[in-house]
C-alpha positions in Angstrom: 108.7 128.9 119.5 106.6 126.1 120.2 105.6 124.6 123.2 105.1 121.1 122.1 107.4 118.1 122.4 108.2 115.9 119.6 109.4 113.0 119.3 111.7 113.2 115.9 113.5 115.9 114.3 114.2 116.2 110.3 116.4 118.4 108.6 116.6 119.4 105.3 113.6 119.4 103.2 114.2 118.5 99.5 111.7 115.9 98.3 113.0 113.2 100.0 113.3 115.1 103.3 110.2 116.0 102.7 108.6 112.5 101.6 110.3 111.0 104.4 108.8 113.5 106.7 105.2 113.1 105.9 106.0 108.6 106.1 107.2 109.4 109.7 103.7 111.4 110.3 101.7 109.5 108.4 102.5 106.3 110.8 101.2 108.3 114.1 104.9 110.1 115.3 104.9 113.5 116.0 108.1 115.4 113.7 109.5 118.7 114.2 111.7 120.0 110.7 113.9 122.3 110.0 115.7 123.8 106.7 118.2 126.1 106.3 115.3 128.2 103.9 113.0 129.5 106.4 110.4 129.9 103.9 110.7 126.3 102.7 110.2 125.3 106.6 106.8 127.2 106.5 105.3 126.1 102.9 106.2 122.5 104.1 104.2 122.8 107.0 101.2 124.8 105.6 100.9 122.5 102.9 101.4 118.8 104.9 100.6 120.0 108.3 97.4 118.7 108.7 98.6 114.9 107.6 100.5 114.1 111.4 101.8 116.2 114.0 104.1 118.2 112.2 106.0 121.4 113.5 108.4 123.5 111.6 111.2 125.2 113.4 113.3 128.6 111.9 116.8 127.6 113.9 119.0 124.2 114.7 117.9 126.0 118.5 114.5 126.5 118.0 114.5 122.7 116.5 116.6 120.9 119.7 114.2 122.6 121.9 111.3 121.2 120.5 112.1 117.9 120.6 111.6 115.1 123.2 115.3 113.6 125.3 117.0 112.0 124.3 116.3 114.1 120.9 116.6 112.0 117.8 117.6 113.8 115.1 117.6 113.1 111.3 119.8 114.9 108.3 118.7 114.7 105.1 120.8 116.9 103.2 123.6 117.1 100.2 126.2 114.0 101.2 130.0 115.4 102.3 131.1 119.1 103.6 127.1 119.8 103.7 126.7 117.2 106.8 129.5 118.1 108.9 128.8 121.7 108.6 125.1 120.9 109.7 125.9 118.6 112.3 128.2 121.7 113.5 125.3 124.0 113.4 123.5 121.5 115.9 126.1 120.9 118.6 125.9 123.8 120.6 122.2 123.3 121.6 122.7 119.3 121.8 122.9 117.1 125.5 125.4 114.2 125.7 123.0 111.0 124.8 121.1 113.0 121.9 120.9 111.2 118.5 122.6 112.3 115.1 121.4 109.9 112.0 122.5 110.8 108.9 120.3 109.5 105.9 122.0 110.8 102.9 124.5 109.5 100.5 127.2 110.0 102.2 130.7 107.8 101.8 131.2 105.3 104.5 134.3 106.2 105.3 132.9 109.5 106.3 130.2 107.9 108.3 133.1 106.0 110.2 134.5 109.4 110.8 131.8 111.0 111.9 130.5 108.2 114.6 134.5 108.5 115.7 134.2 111.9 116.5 130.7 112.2 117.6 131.3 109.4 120.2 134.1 111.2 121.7 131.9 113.5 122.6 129.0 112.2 124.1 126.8 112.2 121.7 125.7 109.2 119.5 125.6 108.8 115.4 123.7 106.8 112.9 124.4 106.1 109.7 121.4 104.8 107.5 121.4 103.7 104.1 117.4 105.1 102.4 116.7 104.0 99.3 113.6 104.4 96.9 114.0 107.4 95.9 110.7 110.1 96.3 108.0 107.5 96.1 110.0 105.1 98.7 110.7 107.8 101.2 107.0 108.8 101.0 105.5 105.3 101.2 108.0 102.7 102.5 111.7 102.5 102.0 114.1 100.3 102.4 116.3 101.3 105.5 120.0 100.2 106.3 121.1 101.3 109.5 124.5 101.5 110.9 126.5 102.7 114.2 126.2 101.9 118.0 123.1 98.7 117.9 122.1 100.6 121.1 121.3 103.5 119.7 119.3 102.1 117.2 117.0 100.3 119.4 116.1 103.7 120.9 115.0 105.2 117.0 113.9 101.2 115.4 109.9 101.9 116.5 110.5 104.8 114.3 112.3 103.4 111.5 110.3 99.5 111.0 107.1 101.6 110.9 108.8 103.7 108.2 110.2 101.2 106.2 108.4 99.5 103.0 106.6 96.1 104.6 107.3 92.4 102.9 105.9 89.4 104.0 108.8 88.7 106.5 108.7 91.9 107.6 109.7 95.6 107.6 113.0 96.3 105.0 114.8 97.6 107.9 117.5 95.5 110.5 120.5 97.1 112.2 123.2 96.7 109.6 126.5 96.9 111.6 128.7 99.2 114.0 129.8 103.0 112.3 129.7 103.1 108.2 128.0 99.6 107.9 124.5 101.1 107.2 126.2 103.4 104.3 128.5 100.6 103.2 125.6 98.3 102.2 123.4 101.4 100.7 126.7 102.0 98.6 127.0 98.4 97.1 123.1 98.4 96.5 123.7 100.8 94.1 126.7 99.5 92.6 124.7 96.7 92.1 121.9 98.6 90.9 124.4 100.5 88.1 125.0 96.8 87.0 121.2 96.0 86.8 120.5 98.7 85.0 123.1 98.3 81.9 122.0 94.7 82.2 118.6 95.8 81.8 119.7 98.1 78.9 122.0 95.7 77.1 119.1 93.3 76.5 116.9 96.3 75.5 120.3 97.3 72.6 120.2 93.4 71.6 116.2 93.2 70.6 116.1 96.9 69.0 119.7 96.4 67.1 119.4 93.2 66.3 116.0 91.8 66.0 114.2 94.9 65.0 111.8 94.8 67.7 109.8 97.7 68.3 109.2 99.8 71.3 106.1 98.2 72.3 107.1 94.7 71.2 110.0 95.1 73.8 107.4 96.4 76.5 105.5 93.2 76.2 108.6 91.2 76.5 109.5 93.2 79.8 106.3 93.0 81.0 106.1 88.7 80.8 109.8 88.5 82.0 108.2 90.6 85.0 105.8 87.6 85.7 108.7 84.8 86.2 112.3 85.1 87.5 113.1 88.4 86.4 110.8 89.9 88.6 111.9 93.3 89.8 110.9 96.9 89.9 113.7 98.0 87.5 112.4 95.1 85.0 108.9 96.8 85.9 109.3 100.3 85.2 111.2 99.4 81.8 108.5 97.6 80.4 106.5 100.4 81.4 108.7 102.8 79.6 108.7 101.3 76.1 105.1 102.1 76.3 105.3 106.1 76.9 104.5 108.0 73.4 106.4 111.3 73.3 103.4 113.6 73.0 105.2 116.1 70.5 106.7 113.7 68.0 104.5 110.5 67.8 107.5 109.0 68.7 108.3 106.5 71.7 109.3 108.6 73.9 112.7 106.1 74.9 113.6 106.6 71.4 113.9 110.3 72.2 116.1 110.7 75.0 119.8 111.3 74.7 121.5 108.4 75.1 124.3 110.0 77.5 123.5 108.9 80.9 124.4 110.8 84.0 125.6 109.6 87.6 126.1 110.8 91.3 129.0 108.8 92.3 127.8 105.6 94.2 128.4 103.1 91.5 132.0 104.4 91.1 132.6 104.3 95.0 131.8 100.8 94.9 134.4 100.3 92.2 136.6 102.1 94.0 136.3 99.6 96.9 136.5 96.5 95.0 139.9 97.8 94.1 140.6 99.1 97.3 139.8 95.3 98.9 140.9 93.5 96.2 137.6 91.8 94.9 136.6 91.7 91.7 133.3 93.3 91.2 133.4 93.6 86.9 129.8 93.8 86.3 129.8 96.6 88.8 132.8 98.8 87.1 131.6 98.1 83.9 128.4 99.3 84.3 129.9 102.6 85.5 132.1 102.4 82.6 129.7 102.2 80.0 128.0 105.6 81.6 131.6 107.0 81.0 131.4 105.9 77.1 128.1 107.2 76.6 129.2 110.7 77.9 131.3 110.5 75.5 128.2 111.0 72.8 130.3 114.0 70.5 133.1 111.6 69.6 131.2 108.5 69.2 129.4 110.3 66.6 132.2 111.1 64.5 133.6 107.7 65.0 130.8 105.9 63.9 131.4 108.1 60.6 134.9 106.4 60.3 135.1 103.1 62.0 133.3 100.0 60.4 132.7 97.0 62.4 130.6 93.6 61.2 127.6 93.9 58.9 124.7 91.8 58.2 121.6 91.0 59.5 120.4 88.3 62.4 119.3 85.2 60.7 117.7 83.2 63.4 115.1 82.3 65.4 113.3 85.5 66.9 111.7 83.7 69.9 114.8 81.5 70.6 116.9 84.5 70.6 114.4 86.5 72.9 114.9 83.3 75.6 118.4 83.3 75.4 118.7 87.0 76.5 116.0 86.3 79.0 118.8 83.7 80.6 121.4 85.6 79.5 119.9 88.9 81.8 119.3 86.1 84.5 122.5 84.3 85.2 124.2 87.9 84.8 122.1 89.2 86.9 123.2 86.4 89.4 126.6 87.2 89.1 126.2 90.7 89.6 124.5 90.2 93.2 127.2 87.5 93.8 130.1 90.0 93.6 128.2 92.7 95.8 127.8 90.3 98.4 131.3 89.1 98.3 132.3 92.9 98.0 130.6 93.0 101.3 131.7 90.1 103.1 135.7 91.2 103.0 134.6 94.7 103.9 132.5 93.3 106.8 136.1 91.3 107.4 138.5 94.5 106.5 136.2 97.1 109.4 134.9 94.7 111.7 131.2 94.5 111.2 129.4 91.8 112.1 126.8 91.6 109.2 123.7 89.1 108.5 123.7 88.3 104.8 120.1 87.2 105.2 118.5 90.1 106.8 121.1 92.0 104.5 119.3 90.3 101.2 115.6 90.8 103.1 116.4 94.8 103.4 116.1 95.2 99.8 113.2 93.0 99.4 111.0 96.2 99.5 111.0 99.4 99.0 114.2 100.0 97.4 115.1 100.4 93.8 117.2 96.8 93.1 113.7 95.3 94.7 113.1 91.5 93.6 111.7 88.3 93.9 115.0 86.9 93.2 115.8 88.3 96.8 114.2 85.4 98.7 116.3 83.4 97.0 119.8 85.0 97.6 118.2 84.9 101.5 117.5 81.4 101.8 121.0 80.8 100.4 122.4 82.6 103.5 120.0 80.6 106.0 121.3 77.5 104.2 124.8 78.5 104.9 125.6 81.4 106.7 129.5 81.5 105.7 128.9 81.2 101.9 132.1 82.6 100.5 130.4 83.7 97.1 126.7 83.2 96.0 128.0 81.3 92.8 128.6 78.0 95.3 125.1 77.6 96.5 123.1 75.0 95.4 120.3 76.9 94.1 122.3 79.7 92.0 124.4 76.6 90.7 121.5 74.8 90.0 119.9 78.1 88.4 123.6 79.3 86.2 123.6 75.7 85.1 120.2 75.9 83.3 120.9 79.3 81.3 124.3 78.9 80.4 124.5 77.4 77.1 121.8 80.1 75.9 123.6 83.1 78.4 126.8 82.5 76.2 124.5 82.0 72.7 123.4 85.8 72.9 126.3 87.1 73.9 128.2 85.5 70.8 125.6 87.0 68.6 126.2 90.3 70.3 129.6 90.2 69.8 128.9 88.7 65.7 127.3 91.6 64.7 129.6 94.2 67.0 126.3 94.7 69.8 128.5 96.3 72.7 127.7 94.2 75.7 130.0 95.3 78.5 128.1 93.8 81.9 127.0 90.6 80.1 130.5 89.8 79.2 131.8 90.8 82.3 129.5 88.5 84.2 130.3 85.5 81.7 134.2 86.3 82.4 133.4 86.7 86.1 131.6 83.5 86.4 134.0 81.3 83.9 137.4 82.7 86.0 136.0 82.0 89.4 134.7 78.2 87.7 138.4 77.8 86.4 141.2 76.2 89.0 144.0 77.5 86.6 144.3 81.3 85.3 146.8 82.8 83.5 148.3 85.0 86.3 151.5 82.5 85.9 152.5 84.0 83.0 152.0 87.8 85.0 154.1 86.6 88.0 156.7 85.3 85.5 156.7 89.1 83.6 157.0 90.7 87.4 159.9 88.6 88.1 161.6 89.2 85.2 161.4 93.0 84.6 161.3 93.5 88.1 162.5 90.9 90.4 158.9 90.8 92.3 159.5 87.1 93.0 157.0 83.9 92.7 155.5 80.9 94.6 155.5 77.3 92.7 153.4 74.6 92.9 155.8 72.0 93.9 157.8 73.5 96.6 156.9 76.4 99.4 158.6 79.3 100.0 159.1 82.3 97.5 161.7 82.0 94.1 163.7 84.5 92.0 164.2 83.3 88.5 167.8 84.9 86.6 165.6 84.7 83.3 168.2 86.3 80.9 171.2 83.8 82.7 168.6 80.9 82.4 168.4 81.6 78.2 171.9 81.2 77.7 
């Protein structure tokens, strides 16, 4: 056992555990780690040792007692029954005041859980949002902190050096009380599944129907990258068009499966926007299409059997190319609007008291839904801090107003020559049902009440109304 004191403790070291572990180092704080794989511990430490003050402890004992009071104490390990059993394995060595974070994936309702019970017992419980992935952990995340706002002041030295730096700051700001932190980390990834079907839908559009080539796409990506659209997810796909599979010749895109995988995330924002009640289409639809493209065995024998439109695109390449630019755009626009209203009734439903500005600054850096667009969703908040829905400020009306007529031109052609565009349409719908003062949810309540007596409200008159309908046709 070491003598030393230090003054954070990491568990788990996978690559981001590890990543994050050398960041914390790197930026002068002395870490002790731990993983369950003593072996692991020691490689770590050989290996990275000499890049900070890094120690490497065999026990959750040996760990606690190397670190300074009150001990502050970071999980990084496989979201759900992994984190309680580890936070178990810790307790018996812990003092009332010591510091739990957990930086996984885990669900927010389990976070809320866990600061419950944690609390109860003396000891205090962070949940924080970290995304980047490997290269973000290593060299700047973006960090979303929830739980007690007292307890995070004791660890935020720690975490703004950490964090990826804009130029308003670190992309890291207490979140809210319990599951906040994990809440927000969740919805940024529901809103990066929509980005990135976005992202591929206007990729599908210029290879199905204008031909373009790998590299002709690339270059497209890479001058969209240079005005509104720029991101790091718009970045790393122009980057990708370019890669030539060494064994076939072959861009390398072209080679990959087109049956993409998913850890959960996107669907547990779904499941919230039904849970709440808002509608977040762009989001499920996203998650959606990486359910149909699992679905890779029967799609091939379909497309043996069932015909849709033929023919080829007739018009003008450039034009086209500009209207998926603003068709990528406002979508994209309507995505971040329904994560941000996602959020707002949550902060309403749990009590949280979140700043949408900071909120829209944490993901300015660092994480994977990075972009300049960002400032502008933040000065929309500082213009009006109780903005009900992104779509009603000034600058996004402004900006949906310019690329409309061309946003809905390439989706018709889409749909012409049977291009599947689920997230484009769904942002289109989303935007022209939240535009429209009447919707056909009349006709719905007028079904209910007649198969089911569920009852109505009328314009004209308050109250609620039963209708006979069967008495009323005779």
């Amino acid at each position: 056992m070491e003598n030393k004191t230090y003054e954070f403790g990491l568990v788990g070291l996978a690559v981001m555990g590890q990543n994050l572990a050398r960041n914390v180092a790197h930026k002068g704080f002395s870490i002790a780690v731990y993983n369950r794989t003593p072996q692991k511990t020691d490689e770590f430490v050989a290996k990275f040792g000499h890049e900070g003050t890094i120690g490497g402890a065999h026990s959750p004992e040996e760990l606690v007692n190397m670190l300074a009071k009150p001990r502050k104490i970071m999980f990084l390990v496989k979201a759900g029954q992994p984190v309680d059993d580890m936070i178990a394995a810790f307790l018996p060595y812990l003092d009332k005041g010591d510091i739990l974070i957990d930086g996984g994936n885990s669900h927010f309702s389990d976070t809320r859980r866990r600061s419950k019970e944690l609390e109860a017992k003396g000891f205090r419980f962070l949940g924080v949002g970290v995304s980047g992935g490997e290269e973000g952990a290593l060299n700047g995340p973006s960090l979303m902190p929830g739980g007690n706002e007292a307890s995070y002041k004791e660890v935020a030295p720690i975490f703004t050096a950490i964090a990826a730096q804009v130029a308003d700051g670190p992309c890291c700001s207490y979140v809210g009380d319990d599951g906040a932190g994990h809440y927000v980390k969740m919805v940024h990834n529901g809103i990066e599944y929509g980005d990135m079907q976005l992202i591929s839908e206007a990729y599908f559009m210029m290879k199905e129907l204008l031909h373009m080539s790998d590299a002709e796409m690339g270059d497209v990506f890479a001058e969209w990258n240079k005005g509104l659209l720029d991101s790091y997810l718009i970045e790393i796909t122009s980057k990708i068009l370019k890669v030539t599979d060494k064994e076939t010749g072959k861009p390398l895109l072209e080679m990959i499966l087109d049956k993409a995988g998913q850890k959960g995330t996107g669907k547990w924002t779904s499941q919230e926007g039904l849970e709440l009640g808002v509608p977040i289409p762009t989001i499920a639809e996203a998650v959606f299409a990486r359910g149909m493209s699992a679905y890779k065995s029967e799609r091939v024998e379909a497309a043996k059997q069932l015909k849709g439109p033929e023919g080829e695109y007739k018009g003008d390449k450039k034009a086209f190319i500009d209207a998926i630019h603003s068709a990528l755009y406002a979508s994209k626009i309507c995505s971040y609007a329904q994560g941000f209203a996602l959020i707002k009734a949550a902060a309403k439903e749990y009590n949280w008291n979140i700043n949408f500005g900071d909120m829209a600054l944490l993901w300015r850096g660092g994480c994977i839904i990075r972009a300049v667009f960002l400032e502008d969703i933040k000065k929309a908040f500082e213009r009006n801090p109780q903005l009900n829905n992104l779509l009603l400020d000034p600058f996004f009306m402004e900006a949906i107003e310019q690329h409309q007529a061309k946003w809905r031109e390439a989706i018709i052609e889409a749909k012409r020559f049977g291009i599947p565009t689920p997230a484009f349409s769904a942002s289109l719908d989303y935007y022209d049902s939240y535009r429209r003062e009447s919707l056909p949810a009349n006709m719905i309540q007028a079904q209910r009440d007649f198969f089911g007596a569920h009852t109505y409200e009328r314009i004209d008159q308050e109250g609620i109304f039963h209708t006979e309908w069967e008495h009323e046709l005779k």
